[in-house]
KEKOL-674440 format. One record per atom (N, C-alpha, C, O): x, y, z. Coordinates in steps of 0.02 Angstrom, whole numbers, padded with zeros to 5 digits, always signed. Layout:
<nodes>
XYZ
...
</nodes>
This chain:
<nodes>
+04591-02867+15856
+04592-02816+15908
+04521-02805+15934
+04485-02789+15886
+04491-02808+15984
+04440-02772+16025
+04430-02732+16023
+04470-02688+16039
+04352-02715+15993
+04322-02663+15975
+04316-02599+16036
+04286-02620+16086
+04336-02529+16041
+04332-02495+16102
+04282-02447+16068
+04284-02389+16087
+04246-02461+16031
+04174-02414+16012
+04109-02393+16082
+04092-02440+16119
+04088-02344+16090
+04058-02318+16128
+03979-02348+16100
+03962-02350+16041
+03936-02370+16163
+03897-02386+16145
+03842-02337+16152
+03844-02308+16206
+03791-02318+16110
+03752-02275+16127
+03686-02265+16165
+03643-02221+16169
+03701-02342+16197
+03618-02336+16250
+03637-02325+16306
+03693-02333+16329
+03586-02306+16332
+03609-02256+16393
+03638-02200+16400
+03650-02175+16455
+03655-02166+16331
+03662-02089+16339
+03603-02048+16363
+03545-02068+16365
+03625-01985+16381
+03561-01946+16412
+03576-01867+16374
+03627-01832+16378
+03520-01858+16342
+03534-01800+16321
+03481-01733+16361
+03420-01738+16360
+03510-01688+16387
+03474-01631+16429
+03482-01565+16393
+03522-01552+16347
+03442-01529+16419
+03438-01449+16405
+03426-01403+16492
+03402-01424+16544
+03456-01334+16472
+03464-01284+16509
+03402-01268+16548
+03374-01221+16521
+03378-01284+16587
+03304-01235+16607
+03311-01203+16670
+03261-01198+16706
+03373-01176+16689
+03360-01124+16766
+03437-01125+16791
+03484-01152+16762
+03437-01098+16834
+03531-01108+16885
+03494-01127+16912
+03433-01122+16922
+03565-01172+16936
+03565-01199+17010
+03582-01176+17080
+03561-01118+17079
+03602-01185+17127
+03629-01147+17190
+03717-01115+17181
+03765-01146+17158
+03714-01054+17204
+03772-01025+17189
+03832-01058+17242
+03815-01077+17298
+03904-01063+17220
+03920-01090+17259
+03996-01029+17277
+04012-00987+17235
+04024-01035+17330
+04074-00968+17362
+04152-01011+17333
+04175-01066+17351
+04173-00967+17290
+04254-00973+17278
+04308-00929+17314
+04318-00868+17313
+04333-00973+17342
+04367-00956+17390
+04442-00962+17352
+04486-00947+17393
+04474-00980+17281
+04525-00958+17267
+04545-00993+17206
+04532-01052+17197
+04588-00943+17147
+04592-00973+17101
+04667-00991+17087
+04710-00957+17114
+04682-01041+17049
+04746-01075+17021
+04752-01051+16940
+04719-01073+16893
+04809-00997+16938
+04822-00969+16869
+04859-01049+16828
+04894-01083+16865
+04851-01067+16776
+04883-01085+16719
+04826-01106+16665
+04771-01078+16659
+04854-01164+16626
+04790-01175+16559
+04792-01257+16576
+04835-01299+16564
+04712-01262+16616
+04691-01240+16629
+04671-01206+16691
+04701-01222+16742
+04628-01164+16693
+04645-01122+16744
+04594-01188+16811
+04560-01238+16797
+04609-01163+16868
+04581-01227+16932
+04544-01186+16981
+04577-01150+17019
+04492-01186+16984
+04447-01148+17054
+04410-01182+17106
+04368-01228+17107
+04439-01145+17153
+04430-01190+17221
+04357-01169+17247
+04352-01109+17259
+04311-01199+17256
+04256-01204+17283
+04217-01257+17314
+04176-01294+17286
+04242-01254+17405
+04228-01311+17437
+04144-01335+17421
+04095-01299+17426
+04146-01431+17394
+04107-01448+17399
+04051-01422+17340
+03990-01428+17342
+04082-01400+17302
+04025-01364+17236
+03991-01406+17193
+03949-01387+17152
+04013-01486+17205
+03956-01539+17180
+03928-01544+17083
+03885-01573+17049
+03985-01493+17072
+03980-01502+16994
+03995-01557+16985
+04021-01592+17028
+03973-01591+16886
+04015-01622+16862
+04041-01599+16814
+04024-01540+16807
+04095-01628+16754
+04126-01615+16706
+04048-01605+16648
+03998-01641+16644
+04062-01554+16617
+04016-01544+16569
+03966-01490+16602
+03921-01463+16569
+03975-01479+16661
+03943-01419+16671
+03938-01351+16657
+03990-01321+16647
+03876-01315+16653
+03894-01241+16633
+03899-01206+16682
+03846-01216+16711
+03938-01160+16721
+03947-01149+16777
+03963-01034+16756
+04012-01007+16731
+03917-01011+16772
+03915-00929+16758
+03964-00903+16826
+03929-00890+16875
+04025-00894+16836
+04093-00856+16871
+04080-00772+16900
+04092-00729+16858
+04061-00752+16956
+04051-00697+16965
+04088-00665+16999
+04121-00698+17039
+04101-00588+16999
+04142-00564+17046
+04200-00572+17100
+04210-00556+17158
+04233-00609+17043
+04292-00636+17075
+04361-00580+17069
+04370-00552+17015
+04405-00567+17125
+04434-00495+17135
+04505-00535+17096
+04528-00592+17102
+04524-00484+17059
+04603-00508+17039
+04600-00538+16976
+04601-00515+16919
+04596-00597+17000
+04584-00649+16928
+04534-00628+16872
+04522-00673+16832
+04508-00578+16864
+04456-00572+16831
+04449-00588+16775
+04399-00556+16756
+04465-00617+16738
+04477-00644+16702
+04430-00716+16679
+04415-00743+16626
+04418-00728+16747
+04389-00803+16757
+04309-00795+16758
+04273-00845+16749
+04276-00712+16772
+04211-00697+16762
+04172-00714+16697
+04197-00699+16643
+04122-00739+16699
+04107-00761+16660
+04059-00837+16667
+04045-00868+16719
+04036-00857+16581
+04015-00931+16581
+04054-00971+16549
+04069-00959+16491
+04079-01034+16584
+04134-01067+16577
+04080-01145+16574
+04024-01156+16596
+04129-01187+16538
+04119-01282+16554
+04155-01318+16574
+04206-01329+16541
+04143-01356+16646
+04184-01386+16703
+04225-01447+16643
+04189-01478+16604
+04284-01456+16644
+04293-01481+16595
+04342-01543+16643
+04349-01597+16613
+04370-01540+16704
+04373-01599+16759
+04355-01558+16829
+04345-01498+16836
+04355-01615+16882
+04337-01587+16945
+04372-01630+16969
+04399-01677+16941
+04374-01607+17050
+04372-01640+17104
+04345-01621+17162
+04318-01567+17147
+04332-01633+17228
+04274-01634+17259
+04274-01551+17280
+04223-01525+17302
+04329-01519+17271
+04321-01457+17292
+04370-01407+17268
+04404-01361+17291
+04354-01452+17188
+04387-01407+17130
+04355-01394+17083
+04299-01402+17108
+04343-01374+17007
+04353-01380+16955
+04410-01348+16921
+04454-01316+16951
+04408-01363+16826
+04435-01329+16792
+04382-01290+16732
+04321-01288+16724
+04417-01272+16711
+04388-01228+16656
+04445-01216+16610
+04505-01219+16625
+04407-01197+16527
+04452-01190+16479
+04487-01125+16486
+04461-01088+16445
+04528-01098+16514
+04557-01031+16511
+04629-01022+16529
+04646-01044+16584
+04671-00996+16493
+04753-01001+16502
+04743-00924+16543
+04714-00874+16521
+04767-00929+16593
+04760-00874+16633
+04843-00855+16646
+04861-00802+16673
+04892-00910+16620
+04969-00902+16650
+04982-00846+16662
+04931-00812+16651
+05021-00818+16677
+05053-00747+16687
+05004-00678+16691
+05014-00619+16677
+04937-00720+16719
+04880-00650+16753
+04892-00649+16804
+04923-00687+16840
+04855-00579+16816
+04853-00570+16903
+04802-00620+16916
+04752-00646+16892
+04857-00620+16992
+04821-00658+17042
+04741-00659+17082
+04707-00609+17096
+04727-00717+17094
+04647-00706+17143
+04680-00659+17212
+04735-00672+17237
+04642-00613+17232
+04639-00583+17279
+04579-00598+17316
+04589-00624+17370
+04510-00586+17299
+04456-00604+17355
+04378-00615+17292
+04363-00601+17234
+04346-00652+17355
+04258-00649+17334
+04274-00692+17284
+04330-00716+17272
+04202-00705+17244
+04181-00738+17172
+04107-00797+17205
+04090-00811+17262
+04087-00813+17150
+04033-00859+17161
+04025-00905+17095
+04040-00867+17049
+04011-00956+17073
+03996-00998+17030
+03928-01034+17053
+03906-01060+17105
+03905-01021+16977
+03813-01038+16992
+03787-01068+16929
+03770-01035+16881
+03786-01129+16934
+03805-01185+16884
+03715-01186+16840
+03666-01166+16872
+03709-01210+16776
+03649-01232+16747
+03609-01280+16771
+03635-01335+16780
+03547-01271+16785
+03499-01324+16806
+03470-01358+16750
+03426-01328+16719
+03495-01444+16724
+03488-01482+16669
+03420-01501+16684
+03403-01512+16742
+03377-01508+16633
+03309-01585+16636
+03332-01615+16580
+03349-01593+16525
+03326-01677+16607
+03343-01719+16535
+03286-01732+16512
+03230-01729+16538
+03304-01748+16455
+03242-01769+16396
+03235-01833+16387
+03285-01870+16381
+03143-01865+16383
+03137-01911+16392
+03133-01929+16330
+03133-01891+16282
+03130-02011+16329
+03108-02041+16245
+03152-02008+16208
+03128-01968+16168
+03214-02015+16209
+03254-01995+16155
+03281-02054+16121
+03319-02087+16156
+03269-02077+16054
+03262-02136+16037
+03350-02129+15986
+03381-02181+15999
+03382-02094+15949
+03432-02083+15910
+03461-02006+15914
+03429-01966+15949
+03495-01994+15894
+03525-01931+15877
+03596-01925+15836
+03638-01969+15826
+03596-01878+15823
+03625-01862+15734
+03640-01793+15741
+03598-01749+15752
+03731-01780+15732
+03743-01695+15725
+03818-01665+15721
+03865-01696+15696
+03821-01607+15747
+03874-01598+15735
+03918-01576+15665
+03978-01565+15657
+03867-01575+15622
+03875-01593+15542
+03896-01528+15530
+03899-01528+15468
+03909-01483+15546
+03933-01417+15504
+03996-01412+15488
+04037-01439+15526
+04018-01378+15431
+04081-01366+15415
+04098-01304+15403
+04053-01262+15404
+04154-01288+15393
+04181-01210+15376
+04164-01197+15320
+04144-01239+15280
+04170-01130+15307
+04158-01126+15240
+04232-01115+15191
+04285-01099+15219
+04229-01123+15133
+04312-01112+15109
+04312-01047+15079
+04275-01026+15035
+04370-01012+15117
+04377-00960+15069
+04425-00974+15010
+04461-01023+15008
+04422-00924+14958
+04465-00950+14915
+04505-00862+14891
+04485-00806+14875
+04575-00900+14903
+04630-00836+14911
+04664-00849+14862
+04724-00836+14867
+04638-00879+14795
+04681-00887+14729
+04701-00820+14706
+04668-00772+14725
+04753-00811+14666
+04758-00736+14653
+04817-00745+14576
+04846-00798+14568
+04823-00698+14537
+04886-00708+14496
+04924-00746+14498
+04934-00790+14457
+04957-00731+14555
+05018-00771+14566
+05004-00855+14586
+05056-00888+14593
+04955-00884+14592
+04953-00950+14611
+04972-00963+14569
+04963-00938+14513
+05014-01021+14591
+05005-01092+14535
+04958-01143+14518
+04959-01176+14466
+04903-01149+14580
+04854-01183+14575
+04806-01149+14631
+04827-01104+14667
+04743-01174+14633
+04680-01157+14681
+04712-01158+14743
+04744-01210+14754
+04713-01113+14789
+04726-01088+14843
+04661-01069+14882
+04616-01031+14867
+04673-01115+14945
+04601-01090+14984
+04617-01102+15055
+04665-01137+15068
+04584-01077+15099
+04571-01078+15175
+04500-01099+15215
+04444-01076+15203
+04516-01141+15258
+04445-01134+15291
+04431-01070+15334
+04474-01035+15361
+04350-01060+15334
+04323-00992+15357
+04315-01041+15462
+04341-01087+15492
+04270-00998+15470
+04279-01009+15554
+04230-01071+15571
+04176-01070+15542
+04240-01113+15607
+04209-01161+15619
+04149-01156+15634
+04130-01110+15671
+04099-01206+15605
+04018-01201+15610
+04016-01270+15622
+04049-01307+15586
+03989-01290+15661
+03944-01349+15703
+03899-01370+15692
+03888-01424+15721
+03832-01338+15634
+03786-01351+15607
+03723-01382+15639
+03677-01350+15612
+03708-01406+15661
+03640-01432+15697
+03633-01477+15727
+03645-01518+15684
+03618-01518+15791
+03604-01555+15821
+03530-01595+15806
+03485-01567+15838
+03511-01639+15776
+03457-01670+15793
+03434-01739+15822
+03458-01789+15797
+03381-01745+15881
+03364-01786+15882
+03297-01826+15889
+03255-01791+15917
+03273-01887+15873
+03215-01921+15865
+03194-01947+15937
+03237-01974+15971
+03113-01937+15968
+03100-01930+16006
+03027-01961+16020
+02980-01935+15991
+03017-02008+16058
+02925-02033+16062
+02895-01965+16117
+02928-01949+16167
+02859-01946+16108
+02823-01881+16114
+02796-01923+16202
+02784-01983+16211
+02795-01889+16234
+02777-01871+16300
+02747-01813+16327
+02782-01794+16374
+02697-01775+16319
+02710-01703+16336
+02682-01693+16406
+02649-01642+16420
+02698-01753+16458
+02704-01760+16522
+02757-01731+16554
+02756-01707+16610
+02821-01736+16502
+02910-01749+16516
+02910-01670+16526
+02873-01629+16498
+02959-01658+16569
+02961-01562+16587
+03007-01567+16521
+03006-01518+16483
+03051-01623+16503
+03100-01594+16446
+03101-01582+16395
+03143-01552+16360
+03019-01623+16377
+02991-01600+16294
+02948-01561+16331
+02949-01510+16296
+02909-01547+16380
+02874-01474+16359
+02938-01432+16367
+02934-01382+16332
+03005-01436+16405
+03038-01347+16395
+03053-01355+16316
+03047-01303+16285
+03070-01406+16283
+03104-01402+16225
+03041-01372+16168
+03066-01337+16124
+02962-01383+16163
+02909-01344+16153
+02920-01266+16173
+02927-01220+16132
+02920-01260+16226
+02923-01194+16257
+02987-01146+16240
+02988-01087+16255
+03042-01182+16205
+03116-01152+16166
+03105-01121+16115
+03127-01066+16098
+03063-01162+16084
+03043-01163+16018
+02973-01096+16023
+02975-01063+15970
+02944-01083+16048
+02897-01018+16057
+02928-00981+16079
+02907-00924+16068
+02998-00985+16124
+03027-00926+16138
+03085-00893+16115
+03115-00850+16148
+03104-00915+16053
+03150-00934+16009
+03239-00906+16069
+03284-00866+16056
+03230-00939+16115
+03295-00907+16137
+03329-00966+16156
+03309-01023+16163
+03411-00926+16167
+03462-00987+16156
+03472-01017+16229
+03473-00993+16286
+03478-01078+16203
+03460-01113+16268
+03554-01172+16263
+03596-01185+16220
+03545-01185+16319
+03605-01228+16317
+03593-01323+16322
+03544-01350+16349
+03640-01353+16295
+03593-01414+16297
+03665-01472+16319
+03713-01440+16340
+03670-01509+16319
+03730-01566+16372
+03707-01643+16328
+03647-01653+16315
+03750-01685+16313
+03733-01763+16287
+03794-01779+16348
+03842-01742+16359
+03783-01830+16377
+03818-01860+16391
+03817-01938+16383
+03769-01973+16400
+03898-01974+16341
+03874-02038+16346
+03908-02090+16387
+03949-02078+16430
+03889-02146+16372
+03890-02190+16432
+03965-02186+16461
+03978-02206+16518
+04006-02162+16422
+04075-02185+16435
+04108-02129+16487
+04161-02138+16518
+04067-02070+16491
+04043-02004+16506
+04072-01946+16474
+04075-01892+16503
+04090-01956+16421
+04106-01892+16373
+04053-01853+16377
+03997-01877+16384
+04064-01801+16373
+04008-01744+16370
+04018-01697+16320
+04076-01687+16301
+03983-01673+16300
+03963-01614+16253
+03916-01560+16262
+03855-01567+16265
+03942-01516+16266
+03892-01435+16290
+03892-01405+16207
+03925-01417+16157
+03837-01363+16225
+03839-01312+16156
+03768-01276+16176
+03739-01287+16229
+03749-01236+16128
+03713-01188+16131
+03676-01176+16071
+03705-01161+16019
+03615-01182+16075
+03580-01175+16014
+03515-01147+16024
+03502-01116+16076
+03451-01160+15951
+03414-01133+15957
+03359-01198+15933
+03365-01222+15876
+03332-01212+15958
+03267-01275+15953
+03196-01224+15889
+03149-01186+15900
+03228-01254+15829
+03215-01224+15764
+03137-01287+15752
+03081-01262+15753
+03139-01331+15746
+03087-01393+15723
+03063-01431+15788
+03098-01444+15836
+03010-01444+15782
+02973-01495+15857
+02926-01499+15818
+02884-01454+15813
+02924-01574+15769
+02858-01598+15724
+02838-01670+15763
+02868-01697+15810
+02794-01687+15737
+02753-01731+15773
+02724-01800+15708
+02698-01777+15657
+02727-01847+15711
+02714-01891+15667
+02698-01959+15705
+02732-01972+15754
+02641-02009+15683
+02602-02049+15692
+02562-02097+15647
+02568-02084+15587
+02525-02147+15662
+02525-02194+15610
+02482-02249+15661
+02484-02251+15723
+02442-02297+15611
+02438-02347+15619
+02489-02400+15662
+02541-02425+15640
+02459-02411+15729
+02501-02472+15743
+02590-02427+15765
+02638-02465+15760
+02601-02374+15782
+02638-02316+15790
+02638-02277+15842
+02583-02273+15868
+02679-02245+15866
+02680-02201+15946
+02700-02137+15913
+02743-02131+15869
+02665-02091+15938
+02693-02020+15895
+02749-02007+15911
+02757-02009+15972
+02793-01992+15880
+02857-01963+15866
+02890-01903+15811
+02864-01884+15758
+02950-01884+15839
+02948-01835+15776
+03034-01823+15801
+03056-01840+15856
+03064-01796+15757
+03132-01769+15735
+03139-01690+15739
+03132-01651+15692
+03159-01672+15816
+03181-01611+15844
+03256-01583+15797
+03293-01625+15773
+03267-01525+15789
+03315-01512+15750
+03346-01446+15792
+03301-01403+15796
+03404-01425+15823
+03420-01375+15863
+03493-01346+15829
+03547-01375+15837
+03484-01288+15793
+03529-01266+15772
+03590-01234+15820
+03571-01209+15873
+03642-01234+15809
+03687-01248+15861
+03743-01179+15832
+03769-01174+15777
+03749-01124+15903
+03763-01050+15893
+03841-01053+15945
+03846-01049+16006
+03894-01060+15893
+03944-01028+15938
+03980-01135+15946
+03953-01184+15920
+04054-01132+15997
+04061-01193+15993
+04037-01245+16014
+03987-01236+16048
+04060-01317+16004
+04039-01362+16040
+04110-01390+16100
+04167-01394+16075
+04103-01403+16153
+04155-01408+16198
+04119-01471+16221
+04064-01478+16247
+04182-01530+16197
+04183-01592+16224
+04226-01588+16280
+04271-01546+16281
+04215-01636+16338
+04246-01651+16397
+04245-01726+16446
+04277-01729+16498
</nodes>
């Protein structure tokens, strides 16, 4: 059988540094998932897109991840079935990505639940549950540039310890959003060597593939 493994060059991994231009929703489609009409809004899938003042549907306010599009649609994760309806207004005003340069590997995703354990008298044997899903950390290895706007913002995360949002997309174009906190930015060098170092971004809340 033919291997359908994803290859990993040419992925691009980015972080959050600003919005982009707000764009006018002119109407929403209740079910799961929910569909918002906004001519020409130029997202793609994997976008973070912040939902404003939208009349009726309210529901849909908020920060959401474009999870398909079309040229003057998206979706978003939200079962809205049996809400009220869009009545008027709203705006969507999507994340402004820089990707990061020299990103040589990456490694993550590694967290697990924790187990609770609900053994009691009456078991017959060890009885347990998983606790709420943890995602654990994102890291990746990087040849140092500090030309690149995307290693200095990812420097500049890291002094400002705030949560920033970050996007991989790979070649095949799966995407991955999440939200973390850029905890490590070390630096290492050598003989005959390009400095590099192993960024580590702890990762707050889920990860939403698309």
């Amino acid at each position: 059988m033919t291997s359908t493994a994803i290859s990993a060059q040419g992925s691009v991994l980015s972080l959050a540094t600003g919005s982009g231009s707000a764009k006018t929703i002119s109407g929403v489609t209740l079910g799961n998932p929910t569909i918002i009409t906004a001519t020409g809004h130029g997202f793609a899938v994997g976008d973070v897109v912040t939902i404003a003042s939208v009349g009726g549907a309210t529901g849909v306010n908020g920060t959401w991840v474009v999870t398909n599009r079309t040229t003057n649609t998206f979706a978003i994760k939200l079962d809205t079935t049996g809400g009220s309806a869009y009545t008027s207004g709203g705006s969507a005003t999507p994340v402004a990505w820089t990707p990061i340069a020299n990103v040589r590997s990456f490694t993550g995703f590694d967290g697990s639940a924790n187990i609770i354990d609900v053994t009691n008298l009456s078991s017959t044997a060890e009885e347990i549950r998983p606790g709420i899903p943890r995602f654990g950390q994102m890291s990746f290895e990087i040849d140092w540039d500090h030309n690149d706007a995307g290693q200095l913002a990812l420097l500049a995360r890291q002094l400002s310890q705030a949560q920033t949002a970050f996007k991989l997309v790979l070649p095949d174009t799966s995407t991955a959003t999440w939200n973390g906190y850029v905890m490590k930015v070390p630096s290492q060098g050598g003989v005959d060597q390009v400095v590099r170092g192993t960024v580590d971004v702890r990762i707050t809340g889920p990860v939403t593939w698309s």
